[in-house]
Structures are given as C-alpha cells and as structure tokens.
C-alpha positions in Angstrom: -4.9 -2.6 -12.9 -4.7 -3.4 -16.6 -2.0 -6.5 -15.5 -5.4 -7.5 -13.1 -7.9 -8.0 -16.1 -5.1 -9.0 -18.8 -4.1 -12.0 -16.5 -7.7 -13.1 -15.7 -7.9 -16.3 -17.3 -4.7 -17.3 -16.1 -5.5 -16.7 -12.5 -8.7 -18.1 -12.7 -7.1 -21.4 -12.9 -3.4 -22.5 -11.8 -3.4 -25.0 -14.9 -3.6 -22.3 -17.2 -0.5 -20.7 -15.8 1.3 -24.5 -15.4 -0.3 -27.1 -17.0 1.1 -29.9 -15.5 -0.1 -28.6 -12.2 -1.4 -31.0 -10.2 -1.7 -30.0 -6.4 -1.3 -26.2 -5.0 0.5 -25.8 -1.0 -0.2 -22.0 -0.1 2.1 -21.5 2.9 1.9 -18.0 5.1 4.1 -16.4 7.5 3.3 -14.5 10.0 4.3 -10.5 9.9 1.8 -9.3 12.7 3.2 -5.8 14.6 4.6 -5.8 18.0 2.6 -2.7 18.3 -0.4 -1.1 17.6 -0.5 -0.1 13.8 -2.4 2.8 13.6 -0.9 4.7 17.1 1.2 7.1 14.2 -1.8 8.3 12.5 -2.7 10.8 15.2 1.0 12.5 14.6 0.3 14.4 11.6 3.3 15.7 11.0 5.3 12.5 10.7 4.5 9.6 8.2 2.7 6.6 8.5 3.7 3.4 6.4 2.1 -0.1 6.1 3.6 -2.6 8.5 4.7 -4.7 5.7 6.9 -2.1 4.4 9.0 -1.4 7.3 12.0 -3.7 6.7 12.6 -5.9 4.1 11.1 -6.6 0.7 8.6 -9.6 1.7 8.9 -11.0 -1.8 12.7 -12.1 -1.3 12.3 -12.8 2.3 9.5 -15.3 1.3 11.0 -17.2 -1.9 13.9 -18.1 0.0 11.6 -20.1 2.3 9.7 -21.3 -0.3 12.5 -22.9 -2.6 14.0 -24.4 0.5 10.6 -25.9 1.2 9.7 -27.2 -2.5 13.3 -28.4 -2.9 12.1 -30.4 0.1 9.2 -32.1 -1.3 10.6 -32.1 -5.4 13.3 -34.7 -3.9 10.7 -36.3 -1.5 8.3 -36.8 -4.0 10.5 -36.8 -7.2 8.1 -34.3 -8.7 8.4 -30.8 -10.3 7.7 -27.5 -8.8 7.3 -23.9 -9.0 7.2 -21.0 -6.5 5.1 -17.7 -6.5 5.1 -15.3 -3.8 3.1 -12.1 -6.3 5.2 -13.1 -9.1 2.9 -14.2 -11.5 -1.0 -14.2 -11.8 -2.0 -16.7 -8.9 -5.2 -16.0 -6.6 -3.4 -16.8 -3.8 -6.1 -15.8 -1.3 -8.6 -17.9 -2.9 -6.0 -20.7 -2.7 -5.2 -20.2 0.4 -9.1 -20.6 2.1 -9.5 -24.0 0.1 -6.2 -25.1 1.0 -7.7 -24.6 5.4 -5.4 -21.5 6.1 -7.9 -18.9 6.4 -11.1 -17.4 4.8 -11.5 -14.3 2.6 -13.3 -11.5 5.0 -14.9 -8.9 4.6 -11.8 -6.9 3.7 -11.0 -9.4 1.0 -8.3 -10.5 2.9 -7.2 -13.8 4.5 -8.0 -13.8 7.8 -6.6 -17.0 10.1 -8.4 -18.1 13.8 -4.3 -18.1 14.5 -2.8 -15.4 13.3 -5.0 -12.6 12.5 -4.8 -11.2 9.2 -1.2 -10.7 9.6 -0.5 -13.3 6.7 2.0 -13.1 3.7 1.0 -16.0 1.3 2.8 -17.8 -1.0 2.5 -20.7 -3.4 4.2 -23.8 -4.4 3.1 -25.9 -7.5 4.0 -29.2 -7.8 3.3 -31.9 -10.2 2.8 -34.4 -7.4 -0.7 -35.2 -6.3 -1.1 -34.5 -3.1 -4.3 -35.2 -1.0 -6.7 -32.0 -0.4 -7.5 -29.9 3.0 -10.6 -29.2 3.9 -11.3 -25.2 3.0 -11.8 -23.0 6.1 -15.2 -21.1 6.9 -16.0 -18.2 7.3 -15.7 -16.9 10.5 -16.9 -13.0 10.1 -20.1 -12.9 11.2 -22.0 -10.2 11.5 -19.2 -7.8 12.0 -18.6 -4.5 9.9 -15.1 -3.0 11.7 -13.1 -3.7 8.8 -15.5 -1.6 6.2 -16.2 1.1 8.7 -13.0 2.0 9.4 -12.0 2.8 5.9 -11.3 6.2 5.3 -11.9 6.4 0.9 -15.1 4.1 1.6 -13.7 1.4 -0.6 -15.7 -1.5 -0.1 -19.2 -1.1 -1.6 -20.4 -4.1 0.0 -18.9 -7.0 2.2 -16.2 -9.2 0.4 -16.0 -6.5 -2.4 -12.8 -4.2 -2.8 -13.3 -1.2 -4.8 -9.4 -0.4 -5.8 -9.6 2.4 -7.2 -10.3 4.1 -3.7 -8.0 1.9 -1.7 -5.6 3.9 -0.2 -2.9 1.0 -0.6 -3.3 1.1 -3.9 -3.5 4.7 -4.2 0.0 5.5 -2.7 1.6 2.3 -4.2 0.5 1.5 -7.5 -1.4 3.8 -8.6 1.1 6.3 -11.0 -1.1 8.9 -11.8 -2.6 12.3 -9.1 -4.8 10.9 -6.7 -8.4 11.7 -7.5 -9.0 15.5 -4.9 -12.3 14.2 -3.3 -10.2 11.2 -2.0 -6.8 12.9 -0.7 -8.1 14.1 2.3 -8.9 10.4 3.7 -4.9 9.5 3.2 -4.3 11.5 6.3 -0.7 11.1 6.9 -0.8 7.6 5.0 2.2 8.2 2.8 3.1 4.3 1.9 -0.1 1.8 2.0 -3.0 1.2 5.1 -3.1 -0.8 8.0 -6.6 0.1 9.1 -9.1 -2.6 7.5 -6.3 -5.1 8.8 -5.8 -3.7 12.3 -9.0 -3.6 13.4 -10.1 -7.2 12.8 -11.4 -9.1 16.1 -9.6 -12.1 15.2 -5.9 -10.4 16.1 -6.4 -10.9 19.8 -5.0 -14.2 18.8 -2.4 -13.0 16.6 1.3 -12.8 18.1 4.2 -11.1 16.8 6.4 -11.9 14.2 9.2 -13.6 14.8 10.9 -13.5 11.0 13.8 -10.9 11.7 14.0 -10.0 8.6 10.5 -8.4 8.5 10.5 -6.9 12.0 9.9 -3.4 12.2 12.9 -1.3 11.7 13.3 1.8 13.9 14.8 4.0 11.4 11.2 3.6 9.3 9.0 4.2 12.7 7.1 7.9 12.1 9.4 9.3 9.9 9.1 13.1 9.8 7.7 14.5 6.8 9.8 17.5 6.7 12.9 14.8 6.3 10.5 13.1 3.3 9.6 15.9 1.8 13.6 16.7 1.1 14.6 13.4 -0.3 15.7 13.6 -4.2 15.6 10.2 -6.8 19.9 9.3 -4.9 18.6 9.3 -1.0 15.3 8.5 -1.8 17.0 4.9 -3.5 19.5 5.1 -0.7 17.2 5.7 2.5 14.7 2.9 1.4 17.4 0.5 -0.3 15.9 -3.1 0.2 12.3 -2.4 1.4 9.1 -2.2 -0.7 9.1 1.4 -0.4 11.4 1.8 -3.3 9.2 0.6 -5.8 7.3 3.2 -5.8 9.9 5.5 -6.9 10.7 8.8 -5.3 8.3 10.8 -7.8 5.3 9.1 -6.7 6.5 8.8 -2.6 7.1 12.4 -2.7 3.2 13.5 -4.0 2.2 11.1 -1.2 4.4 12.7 1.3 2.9 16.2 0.1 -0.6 15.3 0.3 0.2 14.1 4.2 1.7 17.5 4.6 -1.2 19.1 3.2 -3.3 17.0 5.9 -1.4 18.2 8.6 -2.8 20.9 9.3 1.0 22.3 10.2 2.0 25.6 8.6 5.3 25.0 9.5 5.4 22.4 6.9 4.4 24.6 4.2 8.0 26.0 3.4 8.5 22.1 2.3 5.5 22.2 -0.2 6.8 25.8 -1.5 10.4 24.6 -2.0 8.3 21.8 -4.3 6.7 24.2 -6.4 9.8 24.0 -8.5 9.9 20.4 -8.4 10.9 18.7 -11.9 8.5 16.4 -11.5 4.5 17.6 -12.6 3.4 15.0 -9.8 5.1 16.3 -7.5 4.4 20.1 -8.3 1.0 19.5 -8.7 0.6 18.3 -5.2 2.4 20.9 -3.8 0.4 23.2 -4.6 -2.5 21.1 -3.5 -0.3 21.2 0.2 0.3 25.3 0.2 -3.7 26.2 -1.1 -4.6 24.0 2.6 -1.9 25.6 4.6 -1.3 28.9 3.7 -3.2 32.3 3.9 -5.0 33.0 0.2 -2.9 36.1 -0.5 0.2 33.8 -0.6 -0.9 31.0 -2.4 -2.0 33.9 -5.3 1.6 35.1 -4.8 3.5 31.9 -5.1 0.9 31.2 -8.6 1.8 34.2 -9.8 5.4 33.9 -9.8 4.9 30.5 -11.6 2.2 31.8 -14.1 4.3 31.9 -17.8 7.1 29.1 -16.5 4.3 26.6 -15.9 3.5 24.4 -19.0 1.7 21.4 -17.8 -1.7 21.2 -17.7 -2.3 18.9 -14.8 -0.3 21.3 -12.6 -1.8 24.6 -14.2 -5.3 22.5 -13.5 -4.4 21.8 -9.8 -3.5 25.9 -9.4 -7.2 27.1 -10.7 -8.6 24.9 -8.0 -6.3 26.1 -5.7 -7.2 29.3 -6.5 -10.8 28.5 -6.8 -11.9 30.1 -3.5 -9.8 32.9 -3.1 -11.5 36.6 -4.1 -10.8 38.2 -7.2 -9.1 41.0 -6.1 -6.7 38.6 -4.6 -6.1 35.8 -7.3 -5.5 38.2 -10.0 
C-alpha cells in the first residue's frame, strides 16, 4: 500500500514513468475458468485459491507474449518500446477502457462484452504514434452483484475499492494479522477471491482459457487444509514452485490456511492449529490460537494457554490469547 501512494504521480501519467512515450497498446488474455469458481467454498475443510493462481505465475506467462509482440511492431515501425505486465506503476485498467478493451465496473475491474472479467492486462509503450481507439462504455447498469457478494463489504460505493478489506489483498499482500472483525468473511479463502469476478452477468459470454500455461492445475484444485496446515518454508517453496502462491511466503500462507481452519467449523482440524501453537513464526501462532478458541471446548483452549503462559514473549500472540480467552469463565481461564 505505501508502493500505491509513493508511485502516484508516476501512474497518473505514462510520460512520467517514460518520457518519450508516445502511444500506449494494453493487450489482455483471457484466463476465464472452465468451471465454476466459487463451487469449493462450500467445502470447508479444503482450500479455496483465486483462479489466477492455480498454475503458472501470469507475470512470466504474459511478458513472453508481450516482447514477442513489441519486437513485432519496434522493427515495423522502427520505434522504441517497453513492456509492463505489474512491473512498474502503470494504471493499466484505466488504460485499458480508453484503449476500447473494456470498462472499469463496479468492482473496479475491467470488464469486456467478450470475455467477462477474466482479463490479465498488460502494456506496451512505444515511441511510435499510433492512432487512438475509441474508449469503451460502461456497460454495468444498474446492477449491484459484484458489491453484494462481497464477504468484508469492501466497496463503499460503486467503482470504489476499499483495500484494506479486500480479501485478495488481505491473504496476498497484506504482511501483517488480519484485522478479527474481518476473518470470519475469508471463509476457506486461503490465496485471493474470485467472488466480485465470478458473479458478473457479462461471463455468460466468457469462454475458457485456452493459454495452457494458465489452465487450472489439478494438483492446486481444493487442496485439503490439513495437507496446508503441515507445510514448512522447504515444501511450502517446493509444492507452489512457479505459481503466484509463493510470493506470499509460507509464514503468511500458513496464518491464512489457519484462519480457513478456524472457519471450518471442523474439530478434527483442530490438532493442526494445536501442533501450530509452537509455531516459530508469531503470525502463525497467533492465528492458531485464533483457530483452537473457534474449535475447541473452553476448558482446552485455557489448557493449551496455560502451558504456553511464561514461554510466550510476543505481544501480538499473548494479545490474540486474552481474546481467546475473553469468553471463557473465570474459574476456567485461570
């Protein structure tokens, strides 16, 4: 978030990132699912992860394509260029509606009459002048799907994204715990959301995508989080080798992965969250006692706190155990 407001001035215009600038191409490829999106939210005790994530990193699928395709017009039009596919602060959505791919909807992002909102963008800029496309319209309407459906309540108001309780950023970016009043809405969301996307009225013209490399792999189809939950820093880099998922680090995966166990409902997930207790990461302790004070009996959660009382040093986890402990009778937290 402090990259978004130290970079402002350069996204507002593409001349202050390139100067010699002189036309913008915003090219998208399709990544829309071959299935419904949000069918592995009702299995609580597996994980659900954005359909972007789910095979390759987009970022080196994409430049690829887009150095082939300004090699292309460099020696066609014996200009310069430069490619950007989230590399470097360009408002590629923006870009994109004035460029006749799409318009911004409600949900902020680009939705095409084509494809959906199933649309990677990226950028090329060239120093050739190119003539302009006529922008896109907005095609929303009066429709609310995509703001209902959210499950933080993250858009205050059509067209505005409040981050900060954006699940997607939440479980990516976002390093820190995640704020209590807004873990419950993760559900079993352990790697980004679908659900502002997938329920757009424009998909029913959206058709699969047919990049290989960004087709759903079945070994990252509702993974169980039982198997998560067990994953140190080695498999955690090994088991997600190549795919967005391993930017987030296994730390922050993990305390993602417990608050979808602690959503489950599933005692049988709570030996998981114990064996985290001892975790060597404060995230990830922290969180699992968020998971054990939702799934087990009061007695035990005082038990497991009390064998943790004069080894546990960090505040944020010592913080997370008195509201654990909260609710649970004298007699039986002392």
């Amino acid at each position: 978030m402090e990259w978004m407001a130290e970079t402002a001035e350069r996204r507002s215009d593409p001349q202050a990132l390139w100067p010699e600038v002189r036309s913008v191409i915003l090219l998208g490829l399709n990544y829309g699912p071959a299935e419904d999106p949000l069918a592995g939210l009702a299995l609580k005790d597996r994980a659900s992860i954005s359909v972007y994530a789910r095979n390759r990193d987009y970022h080196d699928v994409i430049k690829g394509k887009l150095k082939e395709a300004a090699g292309f017009l460099a020696a066609k039009a014996s200009s310069d260029v430069k490619v950007f596919v989230d590399t470097a602060p360009v408002m590629e959505k923006p870009l994109a509606a004035a460029a006749g791919l799409g318009w911004q909807g409600k949900h902020t992002v680009v939705v095409s009459r084509e494809f959906g909102n199933w649309l990677f963008l990226g950028a090329i800029f060239t120093t050739a002048e190119l003539l302009e496309d006529e922008p896109e319209r907005d095609h929303c309407g009066s429709c609310r799907r995509c703001l209902d459906v959210c499950p933080t309540n993250a858009f205050p108001a059509p067209y505005q994204l409040d981050a900060r309780r954006c699940i997607s950023y939440l479980t990516i970016e976002h390093k820190g715990h995640i704020p209590a009043d807004l873990r419950e809405g993760i559900g079993n969301r352990v790697f980004g959301c679908d659900d502002c996307l997938a329920v757009c009225p424009w998909n029913k013209f959206a058709q699969a995508g047919r990049e290989a490399r960004l087709v759903q792999r079945d070994d990252l189809a509702a993974l169980p989080l039982a198997e998560l939950a067990r994953l140190d820093d080695p498999t955690f880099r090994t088991r997600f080798a190549g795919t967005p998922i391993k930017r987030t680090g296994r730390d922050r995966f993990i305390r993602n992965v417990l608050i979808a166990i602690g959503n489950s409902g599933d005692a049988s997930l709570a030996p998981e969250a114990v064996r985290l207790l001892d975790d060597a990461s404060p995230l990830v302790r922290a969180m699992a006692v968020w998971a054990i004070a939702r799934l087990l009996p009061a007695e035990e959660v005082s038990a497991h706190r009390e064998a943790r009382r004069d080894i546990e040093t960090d505040e944020d986890v010592r913080r997370e155990w008195r509201r654990a402990l909260s609710g649970i009778p004298d007699e039986a937290a002392a």
